[in-house]
C-alpha positions as YAML, in Angstrom:
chain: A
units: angstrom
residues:
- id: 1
  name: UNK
  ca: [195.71, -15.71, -87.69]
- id: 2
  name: UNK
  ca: [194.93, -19.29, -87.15]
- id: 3
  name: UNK
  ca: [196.96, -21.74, -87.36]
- id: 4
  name: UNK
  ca: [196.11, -25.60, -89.02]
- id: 5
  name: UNK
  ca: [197.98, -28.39, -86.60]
- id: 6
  name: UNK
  ca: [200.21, -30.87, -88.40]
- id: 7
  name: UNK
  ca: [199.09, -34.54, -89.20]
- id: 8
  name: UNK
  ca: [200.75, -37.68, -87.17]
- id: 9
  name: UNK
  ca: [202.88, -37.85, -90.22]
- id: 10
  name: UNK
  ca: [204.39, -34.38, -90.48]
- id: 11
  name: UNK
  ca: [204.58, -34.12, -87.00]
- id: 12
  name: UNK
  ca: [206.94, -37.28, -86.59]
- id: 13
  name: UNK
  ca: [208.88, -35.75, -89.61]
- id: 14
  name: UNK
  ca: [209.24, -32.44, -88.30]
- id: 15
  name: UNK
  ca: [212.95, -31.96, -87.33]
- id: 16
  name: UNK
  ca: [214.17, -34.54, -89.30]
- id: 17
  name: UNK
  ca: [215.94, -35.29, -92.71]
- id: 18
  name: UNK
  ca: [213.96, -36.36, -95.29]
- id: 19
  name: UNK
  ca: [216.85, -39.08, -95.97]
- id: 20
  name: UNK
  ca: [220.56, -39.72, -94.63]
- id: 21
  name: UNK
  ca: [222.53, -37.14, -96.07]
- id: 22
  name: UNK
  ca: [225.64, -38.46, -98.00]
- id: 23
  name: UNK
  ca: [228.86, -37.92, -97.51]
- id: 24
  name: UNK
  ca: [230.22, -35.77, -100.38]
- id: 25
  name: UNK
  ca: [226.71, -34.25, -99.24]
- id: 26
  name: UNK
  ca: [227.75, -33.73, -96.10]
- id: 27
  name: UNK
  ca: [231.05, -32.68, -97.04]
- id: 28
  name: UNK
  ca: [229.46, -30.12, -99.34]
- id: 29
  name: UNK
  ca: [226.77, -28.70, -96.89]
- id: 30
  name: UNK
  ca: [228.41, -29.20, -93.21]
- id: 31
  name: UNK
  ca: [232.19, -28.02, -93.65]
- id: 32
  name: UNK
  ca: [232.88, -24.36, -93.36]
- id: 33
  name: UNK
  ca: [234.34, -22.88, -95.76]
- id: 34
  name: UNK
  ca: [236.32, -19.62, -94.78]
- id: 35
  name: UNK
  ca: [233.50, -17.26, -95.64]
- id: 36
  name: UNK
  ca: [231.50, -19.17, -93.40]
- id: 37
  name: UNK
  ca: [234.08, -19.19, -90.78]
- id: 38
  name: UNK
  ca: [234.15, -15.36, -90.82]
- id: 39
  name: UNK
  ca: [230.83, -15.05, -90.59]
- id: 40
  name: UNK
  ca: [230.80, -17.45, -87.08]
- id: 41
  name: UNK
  ca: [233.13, -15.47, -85.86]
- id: 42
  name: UNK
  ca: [231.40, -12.37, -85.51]
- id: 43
  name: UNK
  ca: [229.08, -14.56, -82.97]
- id: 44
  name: UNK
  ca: [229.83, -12.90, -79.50]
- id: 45
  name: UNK
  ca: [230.58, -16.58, -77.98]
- id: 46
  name: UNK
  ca: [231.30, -19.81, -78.36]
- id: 47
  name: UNK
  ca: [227.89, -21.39, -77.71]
- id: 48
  name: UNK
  ca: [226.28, -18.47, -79.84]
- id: 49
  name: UNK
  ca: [229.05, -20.19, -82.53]
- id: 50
  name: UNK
  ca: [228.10, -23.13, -82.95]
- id: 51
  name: UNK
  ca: [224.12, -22.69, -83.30]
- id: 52
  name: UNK
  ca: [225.15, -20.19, -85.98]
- id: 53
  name: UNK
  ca: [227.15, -22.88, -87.77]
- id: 54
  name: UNK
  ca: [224.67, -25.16, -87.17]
- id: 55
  name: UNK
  ca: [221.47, -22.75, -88.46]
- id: 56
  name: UNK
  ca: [223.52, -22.22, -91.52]
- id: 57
  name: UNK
  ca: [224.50, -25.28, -91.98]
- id: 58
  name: UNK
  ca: [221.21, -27.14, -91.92]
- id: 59
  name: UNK
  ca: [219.06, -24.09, -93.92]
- id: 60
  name: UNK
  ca: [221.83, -24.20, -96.44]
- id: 61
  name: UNK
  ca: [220.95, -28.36, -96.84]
- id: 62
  name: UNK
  ca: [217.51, -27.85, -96.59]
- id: 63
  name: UNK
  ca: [216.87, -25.26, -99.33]
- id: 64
  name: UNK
  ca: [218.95, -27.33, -101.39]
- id: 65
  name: UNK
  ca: [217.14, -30.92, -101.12]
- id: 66
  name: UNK
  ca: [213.99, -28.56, -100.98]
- id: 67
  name: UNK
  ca: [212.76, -30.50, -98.05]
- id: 68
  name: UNK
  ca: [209.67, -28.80, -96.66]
- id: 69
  name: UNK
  ca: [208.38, -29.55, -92.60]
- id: 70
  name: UNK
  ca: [205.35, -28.39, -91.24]
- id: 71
  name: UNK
  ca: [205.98, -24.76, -89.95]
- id: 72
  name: UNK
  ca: [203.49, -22.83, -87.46]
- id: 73
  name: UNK
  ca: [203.61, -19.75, -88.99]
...
């Protein structure tokens, strides 16, 4: 299926924040909770660890703010 290539615009953007996230948004998004913790832990090692927290971290702030980056899917 073909693909469309992203504008100057969305390409600079991808990757990014729309804005800064706050603190008591960062606090709310970026700080495991124990669930989340659990879930980590079933990662087989540390590296795999922290790109899990991070993954879940960031998807979990981006679905919320709704932000939407050019994807080639």
């Amino acid at each position: 299926m073909p693909g469309e290539f992203p504008s100057d615009e969305q390409a600079e953007a991808y990757g990014t924040f729309a804005e800064e996230p706050t603190r008591p948004e960062l606090e709310r998004f970026f700080l495991p909770d124990d669930v989340d913790r659990d879930l980590i832990a079933l990662r087989r090692t540390e590296h795999h660890r922290l790109g899990s927290a991070l993954q879940m971290c960031t998807v979990r702030y981006v679905r919320w703010t709704g932000t939407r980056t050019w994807c080639a899917c």
